[in-house]
N, C-alpha and C positions, 0 to 999 in steps of 0.2 A: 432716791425718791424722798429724801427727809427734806423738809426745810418750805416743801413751796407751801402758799396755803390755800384755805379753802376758797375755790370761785364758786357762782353760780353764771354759767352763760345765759343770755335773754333767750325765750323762744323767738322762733324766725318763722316768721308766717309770710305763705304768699297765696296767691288765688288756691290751686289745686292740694296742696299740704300743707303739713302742718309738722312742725320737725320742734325736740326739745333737747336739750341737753345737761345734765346736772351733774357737775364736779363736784364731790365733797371729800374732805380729808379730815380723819381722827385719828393724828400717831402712827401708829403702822398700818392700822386698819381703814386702808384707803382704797377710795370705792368711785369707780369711773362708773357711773349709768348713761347710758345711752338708749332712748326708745325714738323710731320715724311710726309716724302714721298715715297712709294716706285717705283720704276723704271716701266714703264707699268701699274702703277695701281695706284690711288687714296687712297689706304687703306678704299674706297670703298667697305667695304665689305659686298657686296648684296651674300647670300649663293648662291652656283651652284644649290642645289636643290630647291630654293627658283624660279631661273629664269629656271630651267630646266620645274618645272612643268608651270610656265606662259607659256612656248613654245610650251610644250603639249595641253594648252587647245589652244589658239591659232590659230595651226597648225591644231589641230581637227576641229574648226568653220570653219576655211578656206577652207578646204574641201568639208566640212558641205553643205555652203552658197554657194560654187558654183558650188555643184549639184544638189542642189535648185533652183539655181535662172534659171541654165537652162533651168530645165526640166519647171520652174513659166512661164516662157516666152516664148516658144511653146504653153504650154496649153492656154497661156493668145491670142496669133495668132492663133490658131486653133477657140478658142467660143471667144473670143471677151470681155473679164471677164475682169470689171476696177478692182474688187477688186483682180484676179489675176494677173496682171497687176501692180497692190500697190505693190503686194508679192513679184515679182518677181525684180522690183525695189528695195525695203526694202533687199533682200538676197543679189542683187547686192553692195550696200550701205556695210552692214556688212561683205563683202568679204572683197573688198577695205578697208576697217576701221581693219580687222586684217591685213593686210600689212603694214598699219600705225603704230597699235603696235609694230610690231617684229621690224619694222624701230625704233621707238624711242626705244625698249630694247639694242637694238645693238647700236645706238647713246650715250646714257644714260651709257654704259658698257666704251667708249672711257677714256682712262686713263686724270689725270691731266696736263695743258699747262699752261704756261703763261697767257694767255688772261681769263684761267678757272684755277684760282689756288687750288677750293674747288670739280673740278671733274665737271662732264656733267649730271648729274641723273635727274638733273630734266627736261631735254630733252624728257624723258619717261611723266612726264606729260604735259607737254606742246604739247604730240602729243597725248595724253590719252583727251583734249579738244576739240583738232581737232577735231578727231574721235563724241565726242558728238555734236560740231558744225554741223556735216556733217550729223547726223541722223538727227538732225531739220531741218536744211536746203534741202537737197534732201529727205529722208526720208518720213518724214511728210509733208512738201511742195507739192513734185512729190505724195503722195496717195491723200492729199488734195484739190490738181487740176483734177484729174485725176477721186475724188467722185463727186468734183463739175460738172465736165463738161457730167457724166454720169445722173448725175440726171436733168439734163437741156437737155444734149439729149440722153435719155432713148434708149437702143437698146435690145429686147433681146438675153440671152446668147446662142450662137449655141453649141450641143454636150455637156450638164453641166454633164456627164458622165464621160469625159476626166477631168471636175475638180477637181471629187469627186478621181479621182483613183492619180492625181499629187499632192492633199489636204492630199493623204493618204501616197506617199511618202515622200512629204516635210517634216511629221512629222515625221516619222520615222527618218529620217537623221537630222533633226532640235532637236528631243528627243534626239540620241545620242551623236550629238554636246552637249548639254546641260547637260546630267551627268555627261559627263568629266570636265566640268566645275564646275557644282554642288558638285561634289566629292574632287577636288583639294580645292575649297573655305571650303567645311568642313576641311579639313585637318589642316585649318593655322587658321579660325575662333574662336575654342575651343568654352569654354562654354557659348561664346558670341550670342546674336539674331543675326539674320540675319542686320539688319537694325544698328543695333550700331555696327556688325562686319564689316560693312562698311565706316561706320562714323569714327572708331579707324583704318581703313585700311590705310595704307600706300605706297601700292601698287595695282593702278588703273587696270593693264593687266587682272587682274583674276577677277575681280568684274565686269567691265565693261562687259567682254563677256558674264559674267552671266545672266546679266541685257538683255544684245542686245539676249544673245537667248530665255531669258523670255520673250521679247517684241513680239518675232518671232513666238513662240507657240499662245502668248494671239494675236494675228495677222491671224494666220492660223485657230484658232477658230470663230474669228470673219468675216472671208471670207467665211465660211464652211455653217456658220448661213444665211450669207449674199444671199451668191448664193443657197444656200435653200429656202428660203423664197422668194427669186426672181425665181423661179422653182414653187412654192407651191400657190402663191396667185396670179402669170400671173402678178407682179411688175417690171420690170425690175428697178426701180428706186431704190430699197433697193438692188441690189449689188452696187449701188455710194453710198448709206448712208453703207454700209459696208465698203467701201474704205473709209470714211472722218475715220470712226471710228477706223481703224487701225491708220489712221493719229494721231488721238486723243494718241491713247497708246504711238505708237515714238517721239510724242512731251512730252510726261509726261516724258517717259524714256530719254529723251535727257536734258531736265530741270535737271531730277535729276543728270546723269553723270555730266554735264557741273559743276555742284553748287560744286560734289564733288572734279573734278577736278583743281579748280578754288581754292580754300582753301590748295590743298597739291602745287601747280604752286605759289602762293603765299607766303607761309612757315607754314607750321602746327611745333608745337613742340612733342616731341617726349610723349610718353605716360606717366601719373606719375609714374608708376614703375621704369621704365627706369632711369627718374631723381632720384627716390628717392633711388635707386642703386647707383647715382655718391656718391650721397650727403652720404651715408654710407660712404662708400668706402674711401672717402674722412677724415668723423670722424673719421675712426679706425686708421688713420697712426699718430703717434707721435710726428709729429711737425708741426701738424695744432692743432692749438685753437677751432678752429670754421668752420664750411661749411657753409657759409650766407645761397645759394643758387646757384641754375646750370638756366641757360638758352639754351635751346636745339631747334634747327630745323634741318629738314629732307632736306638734299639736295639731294636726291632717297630712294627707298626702304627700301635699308639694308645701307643708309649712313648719319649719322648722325653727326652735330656738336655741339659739346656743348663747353660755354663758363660755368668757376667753380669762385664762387667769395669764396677766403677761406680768413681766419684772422691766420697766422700763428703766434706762441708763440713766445715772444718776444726777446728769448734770440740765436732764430735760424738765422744764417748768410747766406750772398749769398750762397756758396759755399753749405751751408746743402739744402739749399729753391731748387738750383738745383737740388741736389739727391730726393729732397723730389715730386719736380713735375715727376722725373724719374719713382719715383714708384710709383705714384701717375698713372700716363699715362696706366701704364704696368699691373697696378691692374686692372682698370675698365675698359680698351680694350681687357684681358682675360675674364674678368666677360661677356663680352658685345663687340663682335669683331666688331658691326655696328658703335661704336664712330672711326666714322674716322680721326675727327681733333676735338683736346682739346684744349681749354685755359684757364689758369691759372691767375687772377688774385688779387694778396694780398688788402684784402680791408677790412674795419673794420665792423662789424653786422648793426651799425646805418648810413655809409652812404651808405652800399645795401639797408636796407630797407626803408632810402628816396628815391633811383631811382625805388625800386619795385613800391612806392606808386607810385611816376609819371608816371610810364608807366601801372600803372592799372584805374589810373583816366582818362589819355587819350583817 
């Protein structure tokens, strides 16, 4: 790779894109950039039916939760029920939290600017944290308060009749919120557990509501126990230890979103297949020597950038090393339409794998 020198290709514009290319060369430290853009869109390529069904489940919770939390909060004004009372706050909480989503899906969808030249996607998790912040914070806080102050002053429940029959709708509407959930996360999980299919998720909209309507069930069970047992042994004090213990669930379930959200808001990289797809991709074309290595992060869902350290053969010039990242680009954005921005840089096997070691020691 010693000898060619620096070019600059012209950009090539035509009606719908706009595509640039910039060759430059300093001595060893030689550097292929390659960025396409299309017009309205990031090359963000999150699928339609990837965000079609997040809207679906979504759309279904929001419904869900707020004929929930309605009917939670008459019942909880009628008998006087803290742990109906948690419920109905808790459904209120997860209305508002899917409005949060579809706001960050639609934020996250806004094409590339200036000030965002890699796209908005992660907009979607940065409001996929909110959403966990706001289950701990009112969530489990507001049930928290609310078990404390009932067990300190113990009332009993008036009419727990009226509980048992809005205990019996919530669930139902709370169950069918929840398989459409349940159903969409099988779809995209594959043969993966539940727990590592989330850990490898990339996209927070569908797991989170999962979670928020498992919280919501293991919640309405524990009210159900609650205000039974505060009926059965003449306690009124054990529907406030039912209220702390819902608390308990939405603060587990908000640690866990939060941690998950927290790691893709920061940059998770993309899955080994995926790289080890460039890194093919890469070997098979004819005037690369070597693929060192890919470095990948998720700027949304379905949007990914990856940086390609290759060692191209020595006898290949600007002008081929051009054609050669052309099809190099065209290959592994067919194989894989989620790499939205690639780069290219000519670099020799031993000094990638002195920066791999430094950035794995760190």
């Amino acid at each position: 790779m010693k000898g060619w020198r620096a070019s600059a290709i012209p950009t090539i514009c035509c009606r719908n894109r706009i595509r640039h290319t910039v060759v430059t060369c300093s001595g060893t430290n030689q550097i292929i950039w390659r960025f396409r853009k299309v017009r309205g869109y990031a090359m963000a390529s999150q699928s339609a039916t990837s965000h079609a069904g997040s809207k679906k489940v979504i759309y279904a919770a929001i419904i869900g939760n707020l004929l929930i939390a309605a009917t939670k909060f008459i019942a909880a004004f009628i008998t006087g029920s803290s742990a109906m009372l948690s419920e109905g706050v808790h459904s209120l909480v997860d209305t508002g939290n899917g409005g949060l989503l579809l706001y960050g899906l639609r934020r996250a969808a806004r094409p590339a600017d200036k000030t965002h030249p890699l796209g908005h996607g992660r907009e979607l998790y940065f409001w996929s944290f909110i959403v966990a912040l706001l289950v701990f914070a009112i969530g489990a806080g507001v049930s928290f308060y609310e078990g404390l102050i009932h067990i300190m002053n113990p009332e009993p429940v008036a009419n727990p009749i009226v509980n048992y029959v809005v205990l019996g709708f919530a669930t139902v509407f709370e169950g069918a919120s929840w398989l459409v959930a349940l159903k969409e996360f099988r779809a995209v999980k594959g043969d993966l557990g539940y727990v590592r299919a989330v850990q490898q998720s990339k996209d927070p909209s569908v797991f989170t509501v999962l979670f928020e309507d498992t919280a919501a069930l293991l919640g309405l069970i524990i009210a159900f126990i609650g205000i039974l047992a505060a009926q059965i042994f003449a306690m009124p004090e054990l529907d406030g230890v039912a209220s702390i213990g819902i608390s308990l669930v939405l603060a587990a379930t908000a640690i866990f979103l939060a941690r998950e959200s927290k790691g893709l808001l920061i940059g998770e990289s993309a899955l080994p297949e995926i790289e080890q797809q460039i890194l093919d991709i890469a070997n098979s074309d004819p005037d690369v020597q070597k693929a060192n290595g890919v470095l990948t992060v998720h700027m949304g869902p379905g949007q990914i950038v990856a940086g390609l350290s290759v060692e191209f053969e020595d006898h290949v010039q600007a002008p081929e090393i051009e054609a050669c990242v052309e099809r190099l680009e065209a290959a592994i954005k067919k194989a894989n339409p989620d790499i939205a921005t690639l780069f290219v840089k000519p670099q020799t096997a031993g000094t990638w794998k002195a920066r791999r070691q430094k950035i794995e020691a760190a």
